[in-house]
C-alpha positions, 0 to 999 in steps of 0.5 A: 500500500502507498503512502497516499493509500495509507494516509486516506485509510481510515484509523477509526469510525470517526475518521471514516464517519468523516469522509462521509457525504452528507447524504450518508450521514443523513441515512444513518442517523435515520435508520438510528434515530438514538444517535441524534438525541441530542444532537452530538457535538461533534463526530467524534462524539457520534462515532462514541455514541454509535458504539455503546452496547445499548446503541449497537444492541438496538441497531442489531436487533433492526437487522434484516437475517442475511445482515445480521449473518453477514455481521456474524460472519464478521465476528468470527473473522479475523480484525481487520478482514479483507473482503474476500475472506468474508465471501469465503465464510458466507459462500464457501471456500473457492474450491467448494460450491460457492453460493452464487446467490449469496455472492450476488446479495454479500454487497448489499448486505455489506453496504447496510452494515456500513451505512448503520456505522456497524462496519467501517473500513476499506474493503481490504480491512473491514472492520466490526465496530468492537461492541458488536465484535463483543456480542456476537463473537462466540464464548460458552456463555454465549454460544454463536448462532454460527455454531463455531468455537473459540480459534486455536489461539484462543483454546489453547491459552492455558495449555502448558508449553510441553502439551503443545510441542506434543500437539505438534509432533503428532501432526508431523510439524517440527517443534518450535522454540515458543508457544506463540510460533507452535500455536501459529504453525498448528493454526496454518497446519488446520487453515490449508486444505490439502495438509488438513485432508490428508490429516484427516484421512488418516482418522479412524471412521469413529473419530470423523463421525465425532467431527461431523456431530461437532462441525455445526454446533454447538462445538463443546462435547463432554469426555472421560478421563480416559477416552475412547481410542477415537477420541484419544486420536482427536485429542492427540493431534489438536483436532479437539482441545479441551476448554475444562476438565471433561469438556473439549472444544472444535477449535474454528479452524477445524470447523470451517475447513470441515464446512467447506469455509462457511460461517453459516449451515444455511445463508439466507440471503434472500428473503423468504417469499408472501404466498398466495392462498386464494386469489378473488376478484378484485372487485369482489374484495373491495365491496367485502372490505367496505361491508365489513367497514360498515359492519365496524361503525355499526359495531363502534355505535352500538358499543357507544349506544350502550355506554351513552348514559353511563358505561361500566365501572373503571376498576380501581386499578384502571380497565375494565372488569371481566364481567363488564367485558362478558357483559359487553361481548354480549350485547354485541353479540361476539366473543371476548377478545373481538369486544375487547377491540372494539372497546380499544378501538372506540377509546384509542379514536377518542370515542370513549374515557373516563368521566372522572366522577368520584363513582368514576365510570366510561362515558362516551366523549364529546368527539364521539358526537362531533365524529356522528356528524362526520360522513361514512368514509370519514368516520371509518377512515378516522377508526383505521389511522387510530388502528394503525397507529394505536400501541394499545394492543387489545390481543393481550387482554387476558394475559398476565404482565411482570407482577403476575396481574391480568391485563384488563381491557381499557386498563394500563400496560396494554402498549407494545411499542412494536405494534404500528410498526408491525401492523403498517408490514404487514399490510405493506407485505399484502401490497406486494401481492397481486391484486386481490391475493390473500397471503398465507398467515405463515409465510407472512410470519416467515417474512417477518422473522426473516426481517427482524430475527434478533431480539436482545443481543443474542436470539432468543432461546425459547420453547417450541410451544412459545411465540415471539411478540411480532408474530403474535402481532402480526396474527393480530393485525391479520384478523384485526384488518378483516373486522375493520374492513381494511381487507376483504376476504383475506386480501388488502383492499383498495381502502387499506393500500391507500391507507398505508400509502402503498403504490398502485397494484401490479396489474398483468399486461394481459388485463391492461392490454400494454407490453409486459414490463420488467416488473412484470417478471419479478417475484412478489419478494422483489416487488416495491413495497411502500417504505418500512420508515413509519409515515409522519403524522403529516404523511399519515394524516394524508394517507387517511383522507386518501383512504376516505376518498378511495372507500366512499365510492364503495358504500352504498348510498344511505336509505330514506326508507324502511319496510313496515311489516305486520308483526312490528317489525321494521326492515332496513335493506341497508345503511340508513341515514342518520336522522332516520337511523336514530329515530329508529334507534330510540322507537324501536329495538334492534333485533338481527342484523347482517346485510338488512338491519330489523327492528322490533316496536315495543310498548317499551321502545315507543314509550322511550320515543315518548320519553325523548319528546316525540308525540304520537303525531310525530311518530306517526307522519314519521313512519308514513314518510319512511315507509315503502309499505303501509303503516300496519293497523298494529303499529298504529294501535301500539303508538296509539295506546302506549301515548294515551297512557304516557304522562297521565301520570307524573312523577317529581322530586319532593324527595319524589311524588306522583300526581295524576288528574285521574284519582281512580289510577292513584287509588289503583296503584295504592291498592297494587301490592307491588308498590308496597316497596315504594313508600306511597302516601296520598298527600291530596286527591291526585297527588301520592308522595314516595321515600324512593328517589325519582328514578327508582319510583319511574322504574318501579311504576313502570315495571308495575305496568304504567307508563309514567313521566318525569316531571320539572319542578317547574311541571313540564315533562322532562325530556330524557335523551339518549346521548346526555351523559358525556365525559369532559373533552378528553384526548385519546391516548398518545402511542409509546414509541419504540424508541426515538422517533425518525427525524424528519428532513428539516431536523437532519439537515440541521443536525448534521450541519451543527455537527460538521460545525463542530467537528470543524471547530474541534479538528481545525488545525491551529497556528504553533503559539504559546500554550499546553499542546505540542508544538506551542498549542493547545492539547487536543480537547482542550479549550484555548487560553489566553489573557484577556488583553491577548484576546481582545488584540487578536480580536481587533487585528482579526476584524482588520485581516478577515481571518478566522480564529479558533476560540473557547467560550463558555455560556451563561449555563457553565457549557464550555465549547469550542468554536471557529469565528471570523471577527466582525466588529468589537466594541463596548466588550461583545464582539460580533463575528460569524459563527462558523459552527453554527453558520450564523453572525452572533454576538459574544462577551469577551469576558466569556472567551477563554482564550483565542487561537489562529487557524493554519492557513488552509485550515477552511 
């Protein structure tokens, strides 16, 4: 190597962070967004922080299968390695079957590693950053994934000197004065191929047998103090070295020679492909997903109708009871864990929270009303960004978390960071397929644990029977996008592909009539997917309009009409609009629904329309307007007969009271039994008094058969609405990001500008001068000191000559930094210059400088 070659080498991740653009600066503070927080001072300082363990544990649990290989392949080379060894682990020796595949996917995979700062150097000495070395080399505490052992240098650094002559006299190698040239020479002996295959050749069957159940891991294997003949012969010729007493170990070198050179049994560079279990029309998913996602409104406003004057209880810990949740799952007439979602979906929009009463209880919420106003695809839309965004995670409602305490639904501890992340793959993983293609739950699986395989530093032990928290997510998100209406049949919708931003679907050339494209031809793995960097909220915000726009087209237009039947029954053949709908609501109760909603008219349902200030005119021309069919001659009858009985008689607050006009009824409810409970007394002919509350006497005159009315204390009929209990304005729960959020264009460019100021100020080369350092200047890291009469005559001679100086400065704070400032103007003790750190003019007292030096000549 020259001179020239030497010197543009990089000696450290520092030196090879700067030499970096800033375009690639820009990619990996993106793809590790905890290297910017806060913004480092300089590179140095980056290139410290992108080597923590904390910070390398995370970038590696990030790390697609066949990078996160490639780097362990690294840990097991040697420190630096050129290129071509690398190859050689993960595609075998020259001599063998090289993977052409894996040679082909080496770069890219290099070319990762290097852009997340986990490798640096040039490509004749690639470098593994030391912490991730650290993790992934092998030891016994931590066994590599790779299946190697520890090399021979390293097994044998507590054999005596004797042992290892003795070591290579059985190979047939000549002994050597010390123990470092016997260890080098049995080290090359088992790295070059022909020597090595005569040496084993020479082996018993018994002994290669042993070898082979020992070359792809794990490398230990327990012996006697007397081994057999053929373990005898492995330990004789160094081919197994023992690590403890009864414990031997494959050294390295054996193992890759017996493997053919390769790191891995099984590289996976390619990732495994989403197959298709069932293609439909795409015509017919989307009309699927947009029935679903007017099913999921229905739901949401049923789960809200019964919470509208008042839900359950909150639990003293926070959440929902068990048998509130029963209770729920009932009433909308599905199991515990789909109420469970729906409960966290309506309270992750904002529909649903606490009203923070003493007897605190849920209660739907003021934007609940404002999102009823809102039109069909609006109101879906605004369900699925608070689905896609949400780290609630209702699947785990039932489970147990650290202190062994059941995980309740609306209750803490429910977020899993991991969730958005998740959900927004697998629907971009669905986009990739053709259009209208349902994928296999397990091959989407196998994608994800191919794209995320590590978790923590070292890949989870774990029983069979157990499953990781992304799969279980990714199950989640499957059947959670089929309730909501975000897929149909299986297959992502044209709703959901714009809710993810995904690009239009590949459509064959034979449907479009165009030529066949490259594109065409690629497999479903190869296809663009839409990016795996989360949206912004300004991009998701955007998205979600997008994908109102794209489903309102799909839902059918709301009906003005039912169909009145004999039996009391209402038919709605589909989704009605909303004056009508919540007439209906009140007037009568639900009771099937599917594609055609039916409702039932009871003496209760009309008395409650009665409650709600209707009078039987009103109902009457109502149902005759909305109704394709005649309005039956029951139906007239009921409406008829429950408002001439409602109000007759009239119950208020004395602690409470019935007054009626009609003695005769007041006389009658004395002599019922039933009212003995109620506490009655007659004050005057028309008037009893009661010991229950107003609520409880209305409730109980009612069960007796009557139809009472509340009263005013001023004597007008109360009006009871169905939609009076509402929390104070409350703001849906914030997601718990994993991690540090991606910075956005505008925070980077920023960012790194501040840090090649810094590294400006810090690496400036500076004129010899008085001072500490070498050569008359200042050490390294250290600030400039000078006198205050020194500092302000450089100053002065620097506004003459516009030349840039190097100064130390501390804030009123008490930081201490170092900057390169060309003078301006100084006066009245400030002097004004502009900032070359912070690539601005600023103003500073001079008392705050710490001293002052001149810049070399070609130092900017």
């Amino acid at each position: 190597m020259s001179t020239e070659e030497k010197s543009a080498t990089p000696r450290s991740l520092a030196e090879a962070l700067r030499v970096r653009d800033d375009v690639s600066l820009a990619a990996l503070l993106r793809s590790r967004p905890d290297l910017i927080t806060p913004v480092p001072t300089d590179l140095t300082q980056l290139a410290t922080r992108a080597g923590t363990r904390a910070s390398v544990v995370r970038a590696l649990e990030r790390l697609d299968r066949f990078a996160l290989q490639t780097a362990e392949a690294l840990a097991v080379a040697a420190d630096p390695a050129p290129y071509d060894e690398l190859l050689r682990l993960m595609a075998g020796d020259p001599g063998a079957a090289a993977d052409p595949v894996v040679t082909a996917a080496l770069p890219r995979s290099l070319a990762v590693l290097r852009e997340q700062a986990l490798v640096w150097g040039a490509d004749d000495r690639l470098r593994l950053v030391r912490t991730a070395r650290e993790l992934l080399s092998p030891s016994p505490q931590h066994p590599s994934p790779t299946g190697l052992g520890p090399t021979v240098r390293e097994a044998t650094a507590g054999m005596s000197p004797g042992r290892i002559q003795e070591l290579l006299a059985a190979v047939g190698l000549p002994s050597t004065h010390d123990s470092v040239s016997a260890v080098s020479a049995l080290a090359t002996l088992f790295t070059d191929r022909p020597r090595m295959a005569e040496l084993l050749a020479g082996l018993p069957q018994e002994s290669r047998e042993v070898l082979a159940r020992l070359v792809w891991g794990p490398p230990y294997g327990q012996v006697t103090h007397d081994p057999a003949a053929h373990l005898r012969a492995l330990l004789d010729r160094g081919l197994l070295l023992p690590t403890a007493p009864g414990t031997v170990v494959l050294p390295r070198e054996v193992a890759l020679h017996l493997r053919d050179g390769r790191a891995h049994r099984t590289p996976e560079p390619v990732p495994p492909p989403v197959e298709a279990a069932a293609a439909h029309r795409p015509q017919v998913v989307d009309a699927t997903a947009a029935g679903q996602a007017l099913a999921a409104l229905a739901t949401v406003e049923e789960l809200l109708k019964e919470w509208d004057e008042g839900g359950p209880a909150v639990l003293r810990a926070g959440g929902l009871s068990v048998r509130d949740l029963k209770r729920t799952a009932v009433a909308l007439d599905v199991t515990e864990p789909v109420a469970a979602f729906w409960v966290e979906l309506a309270y992750g929009a904002g529909l649903i929270a606490s009203d923070g009463e003493a007897d605190e209880r849920y209660a739907a919420t003021p934007a609940y009303d404002e999102w009823r106003e809102l039109a069909t695809a609006e109101r879906w839309a605004r369900l699925a960004e608070a689905w896609l965004t949400a780290t609630r995670t209702p699947g785990v409602v039932g489970g147990r978390d650290a202190k062994d305490r059941t995980l309740s639904a609306l209750g803490p501890n429910l977020d899993r960071s991991a969730a958005p992340e998740v959900r927004h793959r697998v629907l971009a993983l669905l986009a990739g397929l053709p259009e209208g293609a349902s994928p296999t739950e397990e091959s989407v699986l196998a994608r994800l644990r191919w794209e995320r395989p590590l978790r923590g530093p070292q890949r989870e032990q774990r029983e069979p029977r157990e499953e990781d928290l992304r799969s279980r997510l990714a199950r989640w998100t499957l059947s959670e996008a089929e309730l909501l209406g975000v897929t149909g049949r299986g297959a992502l919708a044209a709703p959901g592909r714009a809710l993810i931003g995904a690009p239009e679907p590949l459509r064959p050339a034979a449907e479009t009539g165009e030529p066949e494209g490259p594109g065409d031809k690629l497999p479903v793995h190869h296809r663009a997917l839409p990016s795996p960097i989360p949206p912004t909220p300004a991009e998701q915000a955007a998205a979600t309009a997008a994908a109102a726009r794209v489903l309102a087209p799909l839902l059918p237009e709301p009906l003005d009409h039912v169909l009145l039947q004999a039996d009391l029954t209402a038919v709605a053949p589909g989704p009605l609009e909303r004056p009508l709908a919540d007439l209906l609501g009140v007037l009568a109760d639900v009771e099937s629904k599917g594609g055609a909603t039916v409702y039932r008219f009871t003496p209760g349902s009309v008395r409650r329309a009665l409650d709600a200030g209707r009078t039987a005119a009103d109902l009457h021309a109502v149902l005759a307007r909305h109704s394709r069919t005649p309005v039956p001659q029951p139906l007239t009858y009921l409406i008829d007969d429950v408002a001439r009985r409602h109000g007759r008689l009239r119950v208020g607050s004395a602690s409470a009271y019935v007054r009626c006009d009609d003695d005769a009824t007041l006389d009658e409810i004395l002599a019922d039994k039933r009212a003995a409970g109620l506490g009655l007394r007659r004050l005057a002919p028309t008037v009893l008094a009661a010991q229950a509350d107003p609520s409880a006497l209305l409730e109980g005159l009612r069960a007796i058969g009557f139809a009472p009315a509340a009263e005013s204390a001023a004597g007008d009929v109360l009006i009871a609405r169905a939609d009076a209990r509402r929390t104070p304005p409350r703001t849906p729960p914030e997601p718990v990001p994993e991690g540090p959020p991606v910075p956005d264009d505008t925070l980077l460019t920023a960012a790194i500008r501040a840090v090649r100021a810094g590294d400006l100020a810090s690496t400036a080369p500076r004129k010899p001068g008085p001072g500490t350092g070498e050569g008359g200047g200042p050490a390294a890291g250290e600030l400039p000191r000078t006198g205050a009469a020194e500092t302000l005559a450089t100053m002065q001679a620097a506004v003459l000559t516009g030349e840039a100086l190097w100064i130390g400065y501390v804030n009123a704070e008490g930081a201490a930094s170092q900057r390169v400032v060309a003078p301006v103007r100084v006066e009245g003790g400030f002097v004004t210059a502009y900032d070359h750190t912070a690539d601005e003019v600023r103003t500073y007292p001079l008392h705050r400088i710490t001293g002052v030096a001149e810049l070399a000549d070609d130092a900017l």
